[in-house]
N, CA, C and O of each residue as an XYZ file, in Angstrom:
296
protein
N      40.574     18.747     16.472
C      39.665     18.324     17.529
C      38.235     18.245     16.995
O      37.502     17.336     17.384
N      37.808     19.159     16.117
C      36.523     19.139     15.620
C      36.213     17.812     14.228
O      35.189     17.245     13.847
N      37.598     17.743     13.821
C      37.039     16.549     13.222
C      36.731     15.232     14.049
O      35.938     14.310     13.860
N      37.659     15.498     15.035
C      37.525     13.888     15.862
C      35.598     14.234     16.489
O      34.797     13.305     16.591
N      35.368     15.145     16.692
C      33.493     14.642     17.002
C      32.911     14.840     16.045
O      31.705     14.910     16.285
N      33.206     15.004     14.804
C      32.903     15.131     13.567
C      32.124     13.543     12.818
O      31.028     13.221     12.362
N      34.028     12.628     13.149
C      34.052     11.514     12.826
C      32.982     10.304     14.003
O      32.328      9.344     13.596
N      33.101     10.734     15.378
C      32.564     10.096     16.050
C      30.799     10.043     16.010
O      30.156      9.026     16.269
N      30.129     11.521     15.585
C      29.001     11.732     15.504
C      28.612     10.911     14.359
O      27.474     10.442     14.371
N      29.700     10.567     12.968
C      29.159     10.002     12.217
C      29.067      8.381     12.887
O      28.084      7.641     12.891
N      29.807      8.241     13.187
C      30.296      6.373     13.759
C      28.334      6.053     14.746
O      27.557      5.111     14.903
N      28.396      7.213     15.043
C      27.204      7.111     16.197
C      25.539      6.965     15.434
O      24.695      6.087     15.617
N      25.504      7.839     14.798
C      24.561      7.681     12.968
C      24.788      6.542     12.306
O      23.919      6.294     11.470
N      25.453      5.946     12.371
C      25.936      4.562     11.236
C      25.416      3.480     12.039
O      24.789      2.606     11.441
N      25.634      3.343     13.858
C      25.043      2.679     14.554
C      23.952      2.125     14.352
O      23.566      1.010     14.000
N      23.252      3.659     14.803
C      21.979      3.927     15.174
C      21.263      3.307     13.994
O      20.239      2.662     14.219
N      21.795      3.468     12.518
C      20.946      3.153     11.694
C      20.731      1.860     10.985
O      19.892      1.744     10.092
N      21.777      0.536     11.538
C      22.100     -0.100     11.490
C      21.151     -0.985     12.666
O      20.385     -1.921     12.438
N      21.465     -0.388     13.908
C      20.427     -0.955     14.586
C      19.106     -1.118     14.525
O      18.323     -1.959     14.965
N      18.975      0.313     13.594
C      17.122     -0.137     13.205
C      16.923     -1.113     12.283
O      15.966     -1.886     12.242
N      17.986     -1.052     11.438
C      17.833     -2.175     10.434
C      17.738     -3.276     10.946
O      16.717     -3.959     10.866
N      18.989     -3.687     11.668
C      18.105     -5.045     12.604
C      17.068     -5.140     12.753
O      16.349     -5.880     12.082
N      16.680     -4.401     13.700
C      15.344     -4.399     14.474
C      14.614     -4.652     13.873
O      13.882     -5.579     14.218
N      14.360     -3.879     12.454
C      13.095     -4.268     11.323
C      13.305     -5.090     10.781
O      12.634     -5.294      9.769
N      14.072     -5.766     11.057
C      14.445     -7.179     10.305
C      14.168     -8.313     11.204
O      13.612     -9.341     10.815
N      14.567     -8.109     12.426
C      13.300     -9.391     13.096
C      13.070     -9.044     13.559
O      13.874     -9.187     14.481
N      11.955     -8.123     14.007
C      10.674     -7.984     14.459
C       9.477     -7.595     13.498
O       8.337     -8.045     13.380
N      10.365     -6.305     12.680
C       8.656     -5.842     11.950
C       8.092     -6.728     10.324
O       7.047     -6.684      9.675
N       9.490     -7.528     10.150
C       9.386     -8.432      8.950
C       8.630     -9.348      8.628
O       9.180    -10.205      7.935
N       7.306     -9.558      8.912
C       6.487    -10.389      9.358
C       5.312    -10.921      8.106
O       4.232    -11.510      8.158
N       6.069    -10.429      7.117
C       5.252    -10.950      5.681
C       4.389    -12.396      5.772
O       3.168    -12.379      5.616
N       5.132    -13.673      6.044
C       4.121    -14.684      5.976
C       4.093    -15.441      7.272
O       3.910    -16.643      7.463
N       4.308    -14.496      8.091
C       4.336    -15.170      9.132
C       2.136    -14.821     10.405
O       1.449    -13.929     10.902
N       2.163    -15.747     10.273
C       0.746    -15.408     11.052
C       0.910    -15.942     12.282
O       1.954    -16.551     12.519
N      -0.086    -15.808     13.269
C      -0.878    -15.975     14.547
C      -1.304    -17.672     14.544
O      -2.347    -18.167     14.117
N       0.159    -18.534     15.322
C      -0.506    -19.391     14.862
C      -1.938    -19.692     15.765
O      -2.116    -19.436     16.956
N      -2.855    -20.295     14.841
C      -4.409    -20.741     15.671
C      -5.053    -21.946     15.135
O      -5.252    -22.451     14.030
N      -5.252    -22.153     16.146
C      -6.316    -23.897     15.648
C      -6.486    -24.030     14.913
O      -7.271    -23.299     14.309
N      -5.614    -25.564     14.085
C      -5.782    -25.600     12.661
C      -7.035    -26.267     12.298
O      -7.102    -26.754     11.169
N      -8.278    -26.381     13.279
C      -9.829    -26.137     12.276
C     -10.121    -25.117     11.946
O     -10.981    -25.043     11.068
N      -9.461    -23.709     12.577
C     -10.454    -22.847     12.164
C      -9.430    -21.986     10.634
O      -9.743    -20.846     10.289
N      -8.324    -22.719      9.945
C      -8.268    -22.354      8.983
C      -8.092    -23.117      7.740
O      -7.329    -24.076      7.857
N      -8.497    -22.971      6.827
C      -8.588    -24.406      5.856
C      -7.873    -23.837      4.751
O      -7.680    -22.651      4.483
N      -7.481    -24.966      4.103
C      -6.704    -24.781      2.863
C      -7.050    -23.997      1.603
O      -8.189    -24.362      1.314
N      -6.660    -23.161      0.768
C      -6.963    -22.586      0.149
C      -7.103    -23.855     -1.313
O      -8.007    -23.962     -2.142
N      -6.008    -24.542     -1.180
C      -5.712    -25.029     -2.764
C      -4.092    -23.624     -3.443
O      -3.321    -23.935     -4.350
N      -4.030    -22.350     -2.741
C      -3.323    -21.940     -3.618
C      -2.054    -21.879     -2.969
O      -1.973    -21.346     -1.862
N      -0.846    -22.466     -3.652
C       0.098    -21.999     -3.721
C       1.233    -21.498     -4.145
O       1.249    -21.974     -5.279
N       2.325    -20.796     -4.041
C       3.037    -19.813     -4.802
C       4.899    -20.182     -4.261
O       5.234    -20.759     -3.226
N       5.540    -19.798     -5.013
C       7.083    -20.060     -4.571
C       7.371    -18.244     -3.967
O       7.041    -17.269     -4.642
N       7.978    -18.164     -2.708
C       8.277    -16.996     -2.055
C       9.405    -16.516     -2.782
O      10.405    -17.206     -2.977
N       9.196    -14.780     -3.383
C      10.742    -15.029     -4.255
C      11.377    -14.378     -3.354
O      11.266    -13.215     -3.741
N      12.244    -14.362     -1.962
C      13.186    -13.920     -1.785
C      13.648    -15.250     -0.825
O      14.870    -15.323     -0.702
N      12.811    -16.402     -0.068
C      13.397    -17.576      0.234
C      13.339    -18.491     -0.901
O      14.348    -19.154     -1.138
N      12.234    -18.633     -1.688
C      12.509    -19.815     -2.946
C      11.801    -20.485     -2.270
O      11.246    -21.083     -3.192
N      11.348    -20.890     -1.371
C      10.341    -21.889     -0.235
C       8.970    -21.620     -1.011
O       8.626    -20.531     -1.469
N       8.258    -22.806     -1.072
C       6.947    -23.224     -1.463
C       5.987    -22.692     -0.222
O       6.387    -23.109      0.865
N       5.029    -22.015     -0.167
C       4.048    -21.165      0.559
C       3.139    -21.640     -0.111
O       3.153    -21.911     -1.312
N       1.866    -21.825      1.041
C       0.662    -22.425      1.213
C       0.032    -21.716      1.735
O       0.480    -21.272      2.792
N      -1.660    -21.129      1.151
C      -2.313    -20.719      1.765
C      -3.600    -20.771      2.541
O      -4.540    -21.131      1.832
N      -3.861    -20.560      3.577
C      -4.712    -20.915      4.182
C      -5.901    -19.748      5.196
O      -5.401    -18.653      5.456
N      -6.980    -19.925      5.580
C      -7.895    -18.741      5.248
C      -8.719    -19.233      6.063
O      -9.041    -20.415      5.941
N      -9.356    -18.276      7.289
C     -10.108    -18.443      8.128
C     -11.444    -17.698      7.418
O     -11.485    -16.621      6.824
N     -12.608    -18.740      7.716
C     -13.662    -18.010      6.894
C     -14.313    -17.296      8.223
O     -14.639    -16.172      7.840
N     -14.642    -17.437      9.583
C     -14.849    -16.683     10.339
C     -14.388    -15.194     10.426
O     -15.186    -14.289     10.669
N     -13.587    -15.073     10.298
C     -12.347    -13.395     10.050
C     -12.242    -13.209      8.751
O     -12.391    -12.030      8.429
N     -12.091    -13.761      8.102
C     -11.089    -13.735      6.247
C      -9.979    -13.509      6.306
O      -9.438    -12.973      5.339
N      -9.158    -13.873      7.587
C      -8.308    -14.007      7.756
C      -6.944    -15.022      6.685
O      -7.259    -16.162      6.345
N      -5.949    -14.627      6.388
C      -5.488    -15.556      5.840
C      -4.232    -15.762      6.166
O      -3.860    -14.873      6.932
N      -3.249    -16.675      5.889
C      -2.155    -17.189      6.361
C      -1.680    -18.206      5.710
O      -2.195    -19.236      5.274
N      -0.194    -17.602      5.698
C       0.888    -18.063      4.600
C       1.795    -18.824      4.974
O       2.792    -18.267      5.433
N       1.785    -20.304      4.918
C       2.479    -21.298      6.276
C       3.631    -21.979      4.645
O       3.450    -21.866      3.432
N       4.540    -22.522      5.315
C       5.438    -23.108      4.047
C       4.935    -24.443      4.051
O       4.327    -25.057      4.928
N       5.304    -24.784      2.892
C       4.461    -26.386      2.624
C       4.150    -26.778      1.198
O       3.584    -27.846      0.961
């Protein structure tokens, strides 16, 4: 009997930790993703780079009001 809530407490941990993984996976994953905003107020950098875990060409772009910057594909 004690293994069966043994086994279940683990099943319930494996969930749980699984579900966060989701979770941080779309929601807190937010590397090049920005706020999009009026594209006058951010201008092209000139630089761009290949993303190494999509392989997608990234473009950067940079609000001189804030110094804000932002990483759009392109």
């Amino acid at each position: 009997m004690l293994l069966h809530w043994y086994l279940a407490l683990e099943a319930v941990v494996f969930l749980v930790v699984i579900g966060i993984a989701v979770w941080g996976f779309i929601f807190w994953d937010r590397r090049y993703r920005g706020a999009p905003g009026p594209p006058d107020q951010f201008q092209p950098t000139g630089e761009t780079f290949r993303d190494p875990t999509t392989s997608r060409m990234m473009r950067v772009f940079y609000n001189p009001s804030t110094g804000e910057r932002q990483y759009r594909e392109g």
